[in-house]
VMD Tcl script that draws the C-alpha trace (Angstrom):
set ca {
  {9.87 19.41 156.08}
  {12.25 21.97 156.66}
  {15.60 19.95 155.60}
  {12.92 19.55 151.94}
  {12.28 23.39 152.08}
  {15.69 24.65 152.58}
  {16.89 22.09 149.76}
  {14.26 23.08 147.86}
  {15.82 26.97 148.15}
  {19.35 25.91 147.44}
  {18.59 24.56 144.24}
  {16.30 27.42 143.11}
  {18.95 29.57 144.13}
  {22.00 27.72 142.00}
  {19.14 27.98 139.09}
  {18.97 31.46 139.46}
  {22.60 31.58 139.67}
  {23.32 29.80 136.66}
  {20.59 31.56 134.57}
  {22.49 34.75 135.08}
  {26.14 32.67 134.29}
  {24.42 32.07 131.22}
  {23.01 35.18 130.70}
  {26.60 37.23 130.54}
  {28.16 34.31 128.31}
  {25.22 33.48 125.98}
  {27.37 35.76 123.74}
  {30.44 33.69 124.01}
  {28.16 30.57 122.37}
  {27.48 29.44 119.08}
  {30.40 30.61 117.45}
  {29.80 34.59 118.35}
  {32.95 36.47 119.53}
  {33.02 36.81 123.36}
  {33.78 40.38 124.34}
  {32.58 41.34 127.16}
  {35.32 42.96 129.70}
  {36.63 46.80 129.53}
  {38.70 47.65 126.23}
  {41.48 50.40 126.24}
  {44.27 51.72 124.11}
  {42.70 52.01 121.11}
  {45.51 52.11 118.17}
  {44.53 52.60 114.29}
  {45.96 49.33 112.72}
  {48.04 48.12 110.97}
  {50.15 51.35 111.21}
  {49.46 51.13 115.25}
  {49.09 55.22 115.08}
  {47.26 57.13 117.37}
  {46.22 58.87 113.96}
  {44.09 56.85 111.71}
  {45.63 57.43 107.81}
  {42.83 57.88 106.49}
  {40.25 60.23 108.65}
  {40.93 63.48 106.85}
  {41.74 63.15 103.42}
  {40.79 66.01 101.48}
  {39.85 64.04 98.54}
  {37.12 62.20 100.44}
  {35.52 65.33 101.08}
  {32.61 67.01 99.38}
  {32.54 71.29 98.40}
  {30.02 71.37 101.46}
  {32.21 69.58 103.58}
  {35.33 71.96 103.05}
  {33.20 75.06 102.15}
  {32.00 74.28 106.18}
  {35.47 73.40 107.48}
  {36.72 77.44 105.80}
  {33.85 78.74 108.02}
  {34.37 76.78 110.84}
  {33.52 78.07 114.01}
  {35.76 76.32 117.31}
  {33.64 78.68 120.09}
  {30.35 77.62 118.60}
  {30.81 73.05 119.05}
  {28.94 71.79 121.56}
  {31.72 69.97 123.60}
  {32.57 73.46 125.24}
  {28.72 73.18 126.83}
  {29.70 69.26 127.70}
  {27.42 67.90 124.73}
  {29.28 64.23 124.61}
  {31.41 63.09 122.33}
  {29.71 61.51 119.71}
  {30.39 58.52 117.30}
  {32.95 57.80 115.57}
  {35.28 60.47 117.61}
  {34.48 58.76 120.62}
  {35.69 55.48 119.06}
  {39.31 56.53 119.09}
  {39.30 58.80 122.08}
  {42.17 56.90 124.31}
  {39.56 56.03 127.25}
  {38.49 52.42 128.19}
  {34.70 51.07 127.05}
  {33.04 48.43 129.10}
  {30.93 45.70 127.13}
  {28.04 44.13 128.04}
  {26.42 41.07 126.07}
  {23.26 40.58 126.57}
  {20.39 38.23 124.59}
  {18.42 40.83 123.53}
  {21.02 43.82 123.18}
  {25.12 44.85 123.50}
  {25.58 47.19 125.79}
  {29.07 49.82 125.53}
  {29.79 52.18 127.97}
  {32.52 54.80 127.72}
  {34.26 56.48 130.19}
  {34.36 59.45 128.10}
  {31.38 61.61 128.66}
  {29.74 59.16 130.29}
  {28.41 58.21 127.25}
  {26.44 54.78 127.39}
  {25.01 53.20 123.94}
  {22.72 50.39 123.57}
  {22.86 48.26 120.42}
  {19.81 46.12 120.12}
  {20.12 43.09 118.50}
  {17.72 42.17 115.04}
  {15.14 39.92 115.64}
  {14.81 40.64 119.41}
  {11.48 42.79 119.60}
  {13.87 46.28 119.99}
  {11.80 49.79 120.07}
  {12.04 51.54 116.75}
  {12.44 55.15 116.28}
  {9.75 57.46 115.33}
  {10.21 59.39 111.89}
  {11.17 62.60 112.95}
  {13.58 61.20 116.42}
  {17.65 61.64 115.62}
  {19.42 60.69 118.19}
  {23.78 62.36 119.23}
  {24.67 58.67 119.02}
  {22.39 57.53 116.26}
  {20.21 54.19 116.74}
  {22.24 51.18 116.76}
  {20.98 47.51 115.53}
  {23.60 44.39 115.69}
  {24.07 41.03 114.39}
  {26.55 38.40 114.98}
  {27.80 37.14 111.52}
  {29.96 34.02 112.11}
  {32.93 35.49 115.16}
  {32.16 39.16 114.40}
  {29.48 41.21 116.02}
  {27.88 44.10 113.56}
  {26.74 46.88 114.77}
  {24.84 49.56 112.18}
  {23.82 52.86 113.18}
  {21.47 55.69 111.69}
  {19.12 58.41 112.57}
  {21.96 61.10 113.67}
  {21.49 64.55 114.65}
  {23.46 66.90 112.56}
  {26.45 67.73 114.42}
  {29.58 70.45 113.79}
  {32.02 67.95 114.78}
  {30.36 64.65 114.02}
  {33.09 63.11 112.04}
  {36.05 64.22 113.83}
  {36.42 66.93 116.72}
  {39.88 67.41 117.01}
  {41.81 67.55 114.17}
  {39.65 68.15 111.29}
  {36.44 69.74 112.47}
  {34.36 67.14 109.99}
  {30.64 67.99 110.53}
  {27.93 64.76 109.59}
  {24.45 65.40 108.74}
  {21.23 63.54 109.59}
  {22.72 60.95 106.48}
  {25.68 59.91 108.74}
  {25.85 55.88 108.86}
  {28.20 54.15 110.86}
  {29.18 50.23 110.14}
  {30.93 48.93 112.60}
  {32.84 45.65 113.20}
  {33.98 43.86 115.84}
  {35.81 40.54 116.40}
  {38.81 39.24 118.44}
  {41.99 38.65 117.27}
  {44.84 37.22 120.18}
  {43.99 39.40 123.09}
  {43.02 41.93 121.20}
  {39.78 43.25 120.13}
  {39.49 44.80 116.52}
  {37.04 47.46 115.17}
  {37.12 47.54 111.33}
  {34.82 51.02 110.73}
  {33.28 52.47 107.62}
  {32.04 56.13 107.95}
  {29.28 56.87 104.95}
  {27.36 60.61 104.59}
  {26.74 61.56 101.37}
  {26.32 65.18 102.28}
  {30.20 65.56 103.67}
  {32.04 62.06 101.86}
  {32.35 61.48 98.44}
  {32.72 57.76 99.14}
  {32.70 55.59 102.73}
  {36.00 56.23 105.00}
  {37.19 52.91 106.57}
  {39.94 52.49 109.26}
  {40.86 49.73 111.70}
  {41.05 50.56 115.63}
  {43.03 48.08 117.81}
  {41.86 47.56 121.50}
  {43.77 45.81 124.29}
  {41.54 44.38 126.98}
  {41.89 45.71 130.47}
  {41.14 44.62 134.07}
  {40.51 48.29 134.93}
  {36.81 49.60 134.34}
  {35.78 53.06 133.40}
  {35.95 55.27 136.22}
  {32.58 56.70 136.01}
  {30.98 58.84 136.38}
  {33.00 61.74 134.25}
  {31.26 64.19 135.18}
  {32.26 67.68 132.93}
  {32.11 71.12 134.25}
  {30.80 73.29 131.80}
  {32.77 75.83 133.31}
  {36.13 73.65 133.02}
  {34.90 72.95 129.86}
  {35.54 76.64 128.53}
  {38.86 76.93 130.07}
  {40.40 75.78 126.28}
  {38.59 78.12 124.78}
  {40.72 80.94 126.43}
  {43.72 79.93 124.46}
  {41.81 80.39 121.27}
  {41.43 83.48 119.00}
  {37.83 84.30 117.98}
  {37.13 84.65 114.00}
  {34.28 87.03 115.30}
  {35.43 89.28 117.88}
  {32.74 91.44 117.46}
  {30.41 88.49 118.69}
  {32.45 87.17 121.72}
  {30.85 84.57 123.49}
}
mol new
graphics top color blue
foreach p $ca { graphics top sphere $p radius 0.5 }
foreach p [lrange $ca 0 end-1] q [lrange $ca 1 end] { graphics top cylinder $p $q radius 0.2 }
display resetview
């Protein structure tokens, strides 16, 4: 009885542990691209920058857009207060992402801010977004079409820096829509974006980010200061003086 009970164990056991086996790989079936693993050293292609060519052109840019980039504001974004880097700045930011596949959803978590978005996957019975919820890093649906997984995001928050926080202060309204897509090429795992908001971009932006795959996860958690935070903002001069911060 107890040789039956203990067999009986082991096999439920080696069930359980190949349901989870095929849990993490169900994405790497039917023809869907398997990428799971940590990501890093994200290059715009085919120029392999660390600039993408085409994130600021002026000519993509609307009068609001460059009427709000004149009045622009560096001690007012959000970052200096740790408010996370949000999509698609965090894209290119030159920290590693961890992927999860799952049935149901795609999991990506960045090292940078310890930002972690989920990207349920049509069909699955996902939660849906009330009318009047936005969201820093939008609401994310996917779909595997043929070896690429695409990802489509909506329902932003408006945001100062939502296009680009660095270099060329873009802000994105509530109209922001991300397409993102993702397939593997070698050993390498490419991101071909497209950036729409009709408030800010007189047409869709696209650029191609390169990853390299990694052994090393994110080292989590980041954890900002908000008083480290502020320490840039010592090196930069005011446009209001009169209403220092």
């Amino acid at each position: 009885m107890r040789r039956d009970l203990a067999a009986g164990a082991l096999v439920a056991a080696l069930a359980a542990l190949a349901a989870i086996s095929a849990s993490a790989q169900s994405a790497a079936t039917a023809g869907t691209p398997d990428l799971n693993g940590t990501w890093t050293g994200r290059r715009c292609l085919p120029m392999n920058s660390d600039v993408c060519p085409d994130f600021n052109r002026e000519s993509a840019l609307t009068a609001r857009a460059k009427a709000f980039r004149t009045m622009f504001d560096e001690f007012a974004v959000p970052k200096y207060d740790c408010f996370p880097a949000t999509i698609p700045a965090l894209l290119t930011d030159p920290y590693p992402v961890l992927i999860e596949q799952r049935p149901d959803r795609v999991i990506f978590t960045y090292e940078k801010d310890d930002v972690v978005r989920t990207v349920w996957l049509d069909g699955r019975g996902h939660p849906t977004p009330k009318i009047g919820e936005f969201f820093a890093q939008g609401y994310s649906t996917g779909r595997y079409e043929g070896n690429r997984l695409v990802v489509d995001t909506t329902k932003f928050v408006f945001d100062p820096t939502g296009i680009d926080d660095d270099f060329g202060n873009m802000p994105s309204s509530t109209k922001k829509h991300l397409i993102e897509r993702y397939s593997i090429e070698g050993d390498q795992l490419r991101l071909d974006l497209t950036i729409e908001d009709e408030l800010f971009l007189l047409a869709p932006v696209t650029y191609t980010i390169g990853y390299q795959r990694s052994k090393t996860p994110p080292s989590l958690p980041w954890d900002c200061d908000p008083d480290a935070a502020k320490e840039a903002l010592k090196f930069r001069t005011t446009k209001y003086p009169e209403t220092k911060p």
